[in-house]
C-alpha positions in Angstrom: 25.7 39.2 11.6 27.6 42.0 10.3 30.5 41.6 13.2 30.4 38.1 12.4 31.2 39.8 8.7 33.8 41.7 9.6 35.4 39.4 12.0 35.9 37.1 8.5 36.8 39.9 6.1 39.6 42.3 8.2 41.8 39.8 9.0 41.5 38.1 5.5 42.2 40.9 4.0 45.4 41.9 6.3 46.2 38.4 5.7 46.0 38.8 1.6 48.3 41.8 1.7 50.9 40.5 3.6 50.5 36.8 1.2 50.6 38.9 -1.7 53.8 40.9 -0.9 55.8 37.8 0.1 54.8 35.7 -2.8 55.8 38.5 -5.8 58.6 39.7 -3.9 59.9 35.9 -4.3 58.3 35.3 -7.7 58.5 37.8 -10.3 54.7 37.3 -12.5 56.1 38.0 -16.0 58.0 35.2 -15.2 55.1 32.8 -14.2 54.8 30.7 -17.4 52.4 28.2 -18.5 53.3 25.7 -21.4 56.1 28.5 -22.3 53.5 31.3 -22.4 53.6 33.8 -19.7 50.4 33.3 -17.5 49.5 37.0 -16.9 49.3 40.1 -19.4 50.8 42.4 -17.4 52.4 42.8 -13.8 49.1 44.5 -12.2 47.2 42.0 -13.4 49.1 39.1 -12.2 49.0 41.4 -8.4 45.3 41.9 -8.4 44.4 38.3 -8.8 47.0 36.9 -6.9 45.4 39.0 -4.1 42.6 38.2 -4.3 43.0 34.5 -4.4 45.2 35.1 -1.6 42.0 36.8 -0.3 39.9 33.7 -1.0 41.6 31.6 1.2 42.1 33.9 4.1 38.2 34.4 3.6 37.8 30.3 4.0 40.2 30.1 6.7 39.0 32.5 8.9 34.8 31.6 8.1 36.0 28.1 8.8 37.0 29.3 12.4 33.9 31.2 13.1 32.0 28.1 12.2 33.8 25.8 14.6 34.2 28.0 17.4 30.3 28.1 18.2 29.1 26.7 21.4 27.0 23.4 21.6 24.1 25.8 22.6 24.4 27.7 19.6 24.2 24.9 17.7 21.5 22.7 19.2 19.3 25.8 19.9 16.0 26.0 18.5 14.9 28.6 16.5 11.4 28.9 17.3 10.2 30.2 20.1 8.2 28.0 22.7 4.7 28.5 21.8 5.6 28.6 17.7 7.1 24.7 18.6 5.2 22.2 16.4 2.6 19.5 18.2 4.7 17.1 20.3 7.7 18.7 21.0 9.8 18.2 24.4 10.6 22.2 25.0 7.4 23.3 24.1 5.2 25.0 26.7 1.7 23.8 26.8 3.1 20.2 26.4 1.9 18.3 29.7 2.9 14.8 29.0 6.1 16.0 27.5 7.9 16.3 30.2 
């Protein structure tokens, strides 16, 4: 699980830098105005969210990849192990007519 994490978060977060540098190197954020009012109080502000919406996304993008990259057997596994199977199910041990 915590590869799985990690697998998510470092490239995300690579990802959010290198977003962040390219966007406020073409946008300057005291300029960002909403209905004539700047958006932001200050330039640091306006970096550190930007960032980490940037970081957001990269954190949906690459969880979205994990997700579909599993294996039909990963996802059609049961979690239970034989004997803990409830009454009646096919891939349960003791289940003679099951077969």
């Amino acid at each position: 699980m915590l590869k799985r994490l990690i697998t998510i978060l470092w490239p995300s977060f690579l990802v959010a830098g290198a977003a962040d540098a390219l966007f406020f190197a073409l946008f300057d954020p005291a300029q960002l105005l909403y209905q004539e009012e700047p958006v932001f109080a200050s330039r640091l502000a306006a970096y550190t969210i930007g960032f980490f919406l940037f970081w957001l996304m990269g954190i949906g993008s690459s969880a979205l990849t994990c997700y579909f990259q599993r294996s039909a057997d990963e996802i059609n596994r049961c979690p239970l192990s034989p004997p803990e199977r409830p009454e009646g199910c096919p891939k349960r041990e003791d289940c003679a007519d099951c077969r």
